[in-house]
N, C-alpha and C positions, 0 to 999 in steps of 0.2 A: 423141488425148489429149494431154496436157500431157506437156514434159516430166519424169522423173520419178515418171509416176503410173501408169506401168503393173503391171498386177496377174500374179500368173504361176500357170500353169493348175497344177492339183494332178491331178502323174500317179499317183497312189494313193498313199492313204497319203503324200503329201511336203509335207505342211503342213510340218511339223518344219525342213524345208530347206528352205520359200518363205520361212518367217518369218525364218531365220537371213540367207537372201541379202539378203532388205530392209534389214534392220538394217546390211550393209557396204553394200548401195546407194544409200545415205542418210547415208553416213559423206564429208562430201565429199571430205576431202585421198585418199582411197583413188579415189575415181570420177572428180577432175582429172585422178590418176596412168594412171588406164584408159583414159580417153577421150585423151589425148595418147602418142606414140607411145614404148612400151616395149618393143623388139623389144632394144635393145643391152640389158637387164639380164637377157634371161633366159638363166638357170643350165642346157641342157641335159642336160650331163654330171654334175651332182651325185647323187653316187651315194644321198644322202638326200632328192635331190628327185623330180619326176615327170617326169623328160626336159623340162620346160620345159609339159607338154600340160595339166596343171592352171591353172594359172594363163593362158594362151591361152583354155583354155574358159572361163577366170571374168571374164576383159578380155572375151570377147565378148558374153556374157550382161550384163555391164557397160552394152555400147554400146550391146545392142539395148532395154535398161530405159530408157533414154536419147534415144531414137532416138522418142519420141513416140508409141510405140504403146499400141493399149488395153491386151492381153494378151500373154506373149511364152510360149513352151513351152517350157520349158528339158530339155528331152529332151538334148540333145547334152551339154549342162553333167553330168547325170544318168546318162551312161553312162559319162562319163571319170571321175565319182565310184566310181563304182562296180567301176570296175576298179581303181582305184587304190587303194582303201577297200573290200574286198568287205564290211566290216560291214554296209556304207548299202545294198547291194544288193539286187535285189527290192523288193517293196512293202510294205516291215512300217511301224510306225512307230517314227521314234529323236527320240533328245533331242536338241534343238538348239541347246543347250551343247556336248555332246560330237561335233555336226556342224563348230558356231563351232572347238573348239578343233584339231580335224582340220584343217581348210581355211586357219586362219591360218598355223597350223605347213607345212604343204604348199604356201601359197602362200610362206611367206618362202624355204625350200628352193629352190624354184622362180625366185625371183630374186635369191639371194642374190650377192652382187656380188665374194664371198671364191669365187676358182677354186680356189684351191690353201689349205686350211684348215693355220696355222702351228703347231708345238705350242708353249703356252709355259708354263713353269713358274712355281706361285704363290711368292713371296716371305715367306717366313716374317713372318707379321703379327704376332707378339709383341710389343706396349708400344708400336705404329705407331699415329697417329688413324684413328679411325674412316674422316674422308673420304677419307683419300690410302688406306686399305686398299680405299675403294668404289669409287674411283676406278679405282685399278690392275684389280680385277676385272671393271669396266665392260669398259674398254681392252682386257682379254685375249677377253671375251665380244665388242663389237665386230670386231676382228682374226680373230675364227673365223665371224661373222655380221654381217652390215652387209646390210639390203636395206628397201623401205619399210613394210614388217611392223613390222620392228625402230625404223624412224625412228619410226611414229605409236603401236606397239600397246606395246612395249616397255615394260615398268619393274623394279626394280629391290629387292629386301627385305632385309632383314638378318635373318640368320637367328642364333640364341645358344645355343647348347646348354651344361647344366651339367651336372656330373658329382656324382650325387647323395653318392661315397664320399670323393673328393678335391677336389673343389667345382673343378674343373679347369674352365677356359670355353673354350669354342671359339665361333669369331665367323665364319660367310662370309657372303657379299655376292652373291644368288643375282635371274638375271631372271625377271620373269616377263609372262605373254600378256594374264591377264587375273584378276581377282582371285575366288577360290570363299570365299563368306564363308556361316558358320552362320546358323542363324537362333535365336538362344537361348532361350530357354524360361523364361518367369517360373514360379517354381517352384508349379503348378496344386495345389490341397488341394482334397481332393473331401472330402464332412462322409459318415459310414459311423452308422446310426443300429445299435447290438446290443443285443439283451436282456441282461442279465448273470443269469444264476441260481444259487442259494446251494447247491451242492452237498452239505450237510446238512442243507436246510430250515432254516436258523438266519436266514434274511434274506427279505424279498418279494424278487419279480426284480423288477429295474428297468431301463429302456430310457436308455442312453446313448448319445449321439450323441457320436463325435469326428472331428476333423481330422486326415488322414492324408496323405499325398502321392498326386500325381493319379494315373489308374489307370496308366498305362504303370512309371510308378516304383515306385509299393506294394508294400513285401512284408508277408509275413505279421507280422513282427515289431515292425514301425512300428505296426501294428491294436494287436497284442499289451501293445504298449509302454504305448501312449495308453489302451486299454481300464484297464491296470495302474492308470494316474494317475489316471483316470476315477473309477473302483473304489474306490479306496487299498487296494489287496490287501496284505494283514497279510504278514510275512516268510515263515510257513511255508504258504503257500496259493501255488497255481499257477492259469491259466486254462487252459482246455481250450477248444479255439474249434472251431464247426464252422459248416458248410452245411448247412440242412435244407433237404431237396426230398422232397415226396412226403410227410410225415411221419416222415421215416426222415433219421439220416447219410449225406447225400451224398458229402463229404470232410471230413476232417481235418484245417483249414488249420493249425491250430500244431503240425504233426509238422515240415513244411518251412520253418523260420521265413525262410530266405532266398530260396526260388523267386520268382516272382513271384506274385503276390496274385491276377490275373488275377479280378478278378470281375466280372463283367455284370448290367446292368440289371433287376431286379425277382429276385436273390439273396437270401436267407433267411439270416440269421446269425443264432447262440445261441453264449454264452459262457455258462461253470460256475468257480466257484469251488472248487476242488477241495484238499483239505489234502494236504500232502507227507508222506507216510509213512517209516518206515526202511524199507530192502527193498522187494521189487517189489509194488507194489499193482496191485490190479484192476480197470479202470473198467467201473460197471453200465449198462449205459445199459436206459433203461425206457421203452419205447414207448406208446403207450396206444391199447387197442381200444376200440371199442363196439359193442355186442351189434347184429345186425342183427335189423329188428322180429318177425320171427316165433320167435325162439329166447327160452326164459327163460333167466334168468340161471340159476336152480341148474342145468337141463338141460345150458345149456351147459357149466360149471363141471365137470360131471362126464363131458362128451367132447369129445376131442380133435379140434377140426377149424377151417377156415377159417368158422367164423360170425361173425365178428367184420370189423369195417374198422378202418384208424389214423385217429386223428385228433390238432391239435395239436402242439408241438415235443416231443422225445425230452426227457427228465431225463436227467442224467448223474450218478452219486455215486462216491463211491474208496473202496475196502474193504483195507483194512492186510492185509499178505502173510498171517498168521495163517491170516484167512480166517474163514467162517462156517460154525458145523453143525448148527444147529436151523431149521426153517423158521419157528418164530417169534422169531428171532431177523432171515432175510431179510425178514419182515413189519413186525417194527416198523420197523425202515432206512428200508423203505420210506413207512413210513405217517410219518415224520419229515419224508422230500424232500419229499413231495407237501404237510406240515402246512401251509406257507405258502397254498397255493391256501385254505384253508377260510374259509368266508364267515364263522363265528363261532366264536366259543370252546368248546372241549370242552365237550359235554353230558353229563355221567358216565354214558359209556360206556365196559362194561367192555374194556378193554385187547385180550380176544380177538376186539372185536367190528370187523374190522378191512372197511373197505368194498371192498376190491376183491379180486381173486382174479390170482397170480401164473403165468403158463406160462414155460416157457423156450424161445427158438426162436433163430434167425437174423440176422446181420446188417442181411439185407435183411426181416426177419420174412414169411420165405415159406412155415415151415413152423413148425407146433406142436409142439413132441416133448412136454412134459410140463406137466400143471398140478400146481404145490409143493402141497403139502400143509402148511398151516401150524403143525398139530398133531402132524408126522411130524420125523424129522431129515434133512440134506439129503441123499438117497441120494445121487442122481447130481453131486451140485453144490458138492462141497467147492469153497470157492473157488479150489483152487489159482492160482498164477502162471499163468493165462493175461490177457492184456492185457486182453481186453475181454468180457464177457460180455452177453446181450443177451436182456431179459424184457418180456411184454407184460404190460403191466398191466389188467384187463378191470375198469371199476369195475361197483359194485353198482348198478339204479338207482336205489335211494332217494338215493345219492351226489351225483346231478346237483345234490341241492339243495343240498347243505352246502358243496360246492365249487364255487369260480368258476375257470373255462378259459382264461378271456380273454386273460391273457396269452400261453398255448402255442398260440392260434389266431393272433394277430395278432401275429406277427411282423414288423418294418418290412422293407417292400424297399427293398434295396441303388438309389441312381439315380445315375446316371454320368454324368458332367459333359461336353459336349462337346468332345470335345479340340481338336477342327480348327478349331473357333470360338475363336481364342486372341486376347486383345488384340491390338493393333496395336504394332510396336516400330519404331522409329528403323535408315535406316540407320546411321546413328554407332553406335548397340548393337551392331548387327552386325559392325561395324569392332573394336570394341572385343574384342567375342568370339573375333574371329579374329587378336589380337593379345594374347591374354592367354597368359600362362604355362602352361603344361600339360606331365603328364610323357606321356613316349612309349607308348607301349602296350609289351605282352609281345613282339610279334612286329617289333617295330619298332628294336628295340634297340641305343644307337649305343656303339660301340670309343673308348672312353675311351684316349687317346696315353699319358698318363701312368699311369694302373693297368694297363694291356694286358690290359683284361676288356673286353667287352659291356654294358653299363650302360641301366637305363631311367633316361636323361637327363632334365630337364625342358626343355623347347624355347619358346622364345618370337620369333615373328616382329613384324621392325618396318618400316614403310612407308619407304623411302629415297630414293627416284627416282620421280616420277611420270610416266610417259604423255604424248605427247599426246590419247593417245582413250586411256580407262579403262573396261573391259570389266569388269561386273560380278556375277557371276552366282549367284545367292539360290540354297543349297543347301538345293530346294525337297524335294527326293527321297531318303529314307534306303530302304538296301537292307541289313537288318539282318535277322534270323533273318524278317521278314516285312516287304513291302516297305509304304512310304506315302508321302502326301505331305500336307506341311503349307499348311495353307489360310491362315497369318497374314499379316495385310496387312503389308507392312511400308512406312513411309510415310519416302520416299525425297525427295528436293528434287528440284522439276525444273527450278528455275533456283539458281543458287551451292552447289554444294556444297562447302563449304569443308574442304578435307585438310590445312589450314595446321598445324591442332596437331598430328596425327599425325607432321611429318616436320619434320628440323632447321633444316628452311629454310624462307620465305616461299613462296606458290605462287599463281599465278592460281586462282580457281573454277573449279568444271566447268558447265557448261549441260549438261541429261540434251536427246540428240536421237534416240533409239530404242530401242523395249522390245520385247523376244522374249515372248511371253507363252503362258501351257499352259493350257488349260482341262480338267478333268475328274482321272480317276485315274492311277496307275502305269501305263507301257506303253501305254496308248490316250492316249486323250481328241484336243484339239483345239489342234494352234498358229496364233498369229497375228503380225502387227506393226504397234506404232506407230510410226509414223517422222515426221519434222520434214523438211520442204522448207527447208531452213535457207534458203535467195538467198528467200524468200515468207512466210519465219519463221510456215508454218500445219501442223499437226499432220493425216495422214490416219491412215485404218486400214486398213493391206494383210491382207485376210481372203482368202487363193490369188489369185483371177481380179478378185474384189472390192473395190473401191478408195472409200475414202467417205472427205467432210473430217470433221472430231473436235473436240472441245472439249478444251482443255488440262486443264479439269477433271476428264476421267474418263478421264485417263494412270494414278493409281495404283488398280490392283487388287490384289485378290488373286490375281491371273493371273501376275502380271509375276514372270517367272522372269529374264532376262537384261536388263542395265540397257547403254547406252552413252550415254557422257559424251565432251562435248568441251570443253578450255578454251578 
């Protein structure tokens, strides 16, 4: 084979660290320093490096990548990993980010050219410029670290922290190996279509569609909010929001208006317009049966059993603390919620002649306990203060005619936007995002000199020193109550990247010459690398053993987790 182009065998599972090796075997100022003789800089006795045996196994894997062969086995490379790094060990599969930032750090250890590391004190930087404060911290970081890690991979940030009580700043001047930048999120609106229903029959329902934030962010409240504007809900009305599944309340989403919203694809939502009462009121909720064909209606009417099935969304109404004590007093209520459904206007029918028949049962209406009597007072059924009570409503069938369903049958489903399909963003965004101002989290909390508290500071990093090879790694992976990875391309230069505005000085371009890339989910899937033969300026694709030339065109994907730049 060419030199160069050799592929390296995948001993299980170690894509994650064929792809990382290509990406420094392809870095040339590192693989001149390999391939010519480094025996005088390495560090044996450095008590943070690896007796020197790291970086010997990585000059050697070096040479033999070099050495013109097809395929090389990095087995020897793979077990000195492996002792020194028990994470990598065995055959699982790891990120090869956290491979890269392992090996770089162990290989500068390894040759760092300071035997005896000096202590030296910072200089109080009060009212100093910025550069001479950057400078002096370089100098004291050099003097503790000087090796060709540091010469090529090294840079440099300004770090600002403010003190949110006495506006106190603190400024240091911090290196770093290589840079983990977000990937920011154009804020995703997914459209939520809900019925809204007039919880004293005073209104049709009507189906509003609003704009909410996308599902990961939604909470119940933002629904709540926008349904409100939707609506124009009058000052003493409230919404009552739910999930129907089954024909029954599923959940309750506006009891928790700040959880997460968490809803999935082909969900059922009804909203009730509900009046605010003094004291505790009691919400009705009215399910609706239908007789199954072999039972009449008066038979059933007059025993209690499961003859019946739900059909349609549940009604909801609110009954003032008072409460009710005649059953045809629960009758008319009812015959009010349900007036909007009627196909036409009252036929002077007398007031008793009410078409459905009321029982009382269960949340999940599992069980009949009683059919009201609407001519009786309510024995069992004062309404006292209990929250929620819960009736089927069994219409008559002459009823099917006068009233129309349609609405409590077709409920829109909830459709979910796809998250991982997200536009495409700029590296510059990303840059951007990981230099914007942000306060620190709860558990992060910096000691303020001058309050002598703990303070959530606001912190904002700035680019100051750049690299000669700029390592860049798209923080592709959140590991948050549940893990994921984001599929956005993000569309990266791969000739001139220009960092001039970001830092206070002029700066050559970067040319991008190797991309780490991941295919698939958390924890599994698949690495690769693209790398540049810079002395041949052609682009292959190291897939383990697999070595194929490439088109420059289809360097950015969605794959490309780690980026390297050289000016």
């Amino acid at each position: 084979g060419s030199r160069g182009l050799a592929g390296l065998q995948n001993l299980g599972n170690t894509c994650f660290m064929n792809s990382a090796l290509q990406c420094l075997a392809h870095t040339p100022e590192l693989v001149e320093y390999f391939l010519q003789d480094y025996d005088d800089e390495i560090n044996p006795a450095n008590p943070l490096g690896m007796e020197g045996e790291l970086a010997v196994a990585f000059g050697e894997l070096i040479r033999k990548l070099w050495a013109g062969r097809e395929v090389v086995v990095p087995r020897p490379f793979k077990n000195k990993l492996s002792r020194f790094a028990p994470q990598f060990s065995g055959y699982n599969q790891h990120d090869s980010q956290e491979l890269l930032a392992f090996l770089l750090d162990g290989l500068h250890e390894d040759l760092n050219r300071v035997k005896s590391k000096p202590y030296i004190e910072v200089k109080d930087i009060d009212g100093r410029p910025d550069g001479e404060v950057a400078d002096e911290y370089w100098a004291i970081h050099k003097a503790r670290n000087n090796s060709i890690i540091v010469d090529l991979f090294q840079g440099q940030y300004k770090s600002t922290l403010v003190c949110p009580v006495c506006a106190k700043v603190s400024v240091t001047f911090d290196p770093f190996m290589y840079l983990s930048l977000p990937l920011p999120e154009k804020q995703q609106l997914m459209s939520v279509a809900v019925t809204v229903f007039s919880g004293d029959g005073s209104a049709s329902p009507e189906v509003h569609t609003v704009q909410i934030p996308g599902p990961k962010q939604a909470r119940p409240k933002d629904l709540i909010h926008a349904l409100s504007v939707a609506c124009t809900l009058e000052e003493n009305e409230y919404l009552f929001v739910v999930e129907v599944y089954n024909n029954r309340i599923y959940r309750v989403i506006s009891e928790c208006p700040s959880a997460p919203l968490s809803l999935a694809n082909g969900d059922r939502l009804a909203a009730f317009r509900l009046k605010s009462f003094p004291g505790k009121t009691t919400k009705l909720i009215l399910y609706h049966g239908t007789l199954e064909e072999h039972v009449t209606y008066e038979f059933s009417c007059r025993t209690i059993g499961k003859q019946f099935k739900l059909y349609g969304s549940p009604l909801v109404t609110a009954i003032p603390e008072a409460g009710l004590s005649e059953g045809a007093e629960l009758y008319n209520l009812v015959a009010k919620v349900v007036s909007p459904l009627r196909r036409e206007a009252e036929v002077n029918s007398s007031p008793e002649d009410w078409p459905f028949r009321l029982f009382i049962t269960d949340d999940k209406a599992s069980t009949v306990d009683l059919l009201i009597d609407p001519h009786m007072p309510l024995p069992t059924f004062n309404f006292s203060p209990r929250e929620h009570r819960y009736l089927i409503l069994v219409w008559s069938p002459s009823a099917k005619d006068q009233y129309g369903f349609k609405e409590l049958e077709n409920l829109a489903p909830v459709t979910i936007p796809d998250s991982r399909r997200r536009e495409p963003i700029s590296l510059y965004a990303c840059l951007e995002a990981f230099m914007r101002e942000e306060p620190l989290g709860p558990d992060d909390m910096w000691f303020c000199p001058k309050c002598k508290e703990h303070r959530q500071a606001s912190k904002k990093l700035d680019l100051w020193r750049l690299p000669e090879i700029l390592v860049v790694h798209l923080k592709r992976f959140s590991y948050s109550r549940y893990s994921n990875k984001l599929e956005t391309l993000v569309d990266f230069p791969v000739h001139d990247l220009d960092l001039s505005k970001y830092v206070s000085h002029r700066t050559d371009p970067y040319e991008l010459f190797a991309v780490s890339n991941h295919y698939g989910g958390v924890g599994g899937g698949h690495y690769t690398a693209y790398a540049k033969l810079c002395n041949e300026n052609k682009w292959y694709n190291f897939d383990d053993s697999c070595v194929n030339p490439m088109s420059p065109d289809s360097i950015k994907t969605t794959a490309a987790y780690v980026l390297f730049y050289r000016r």
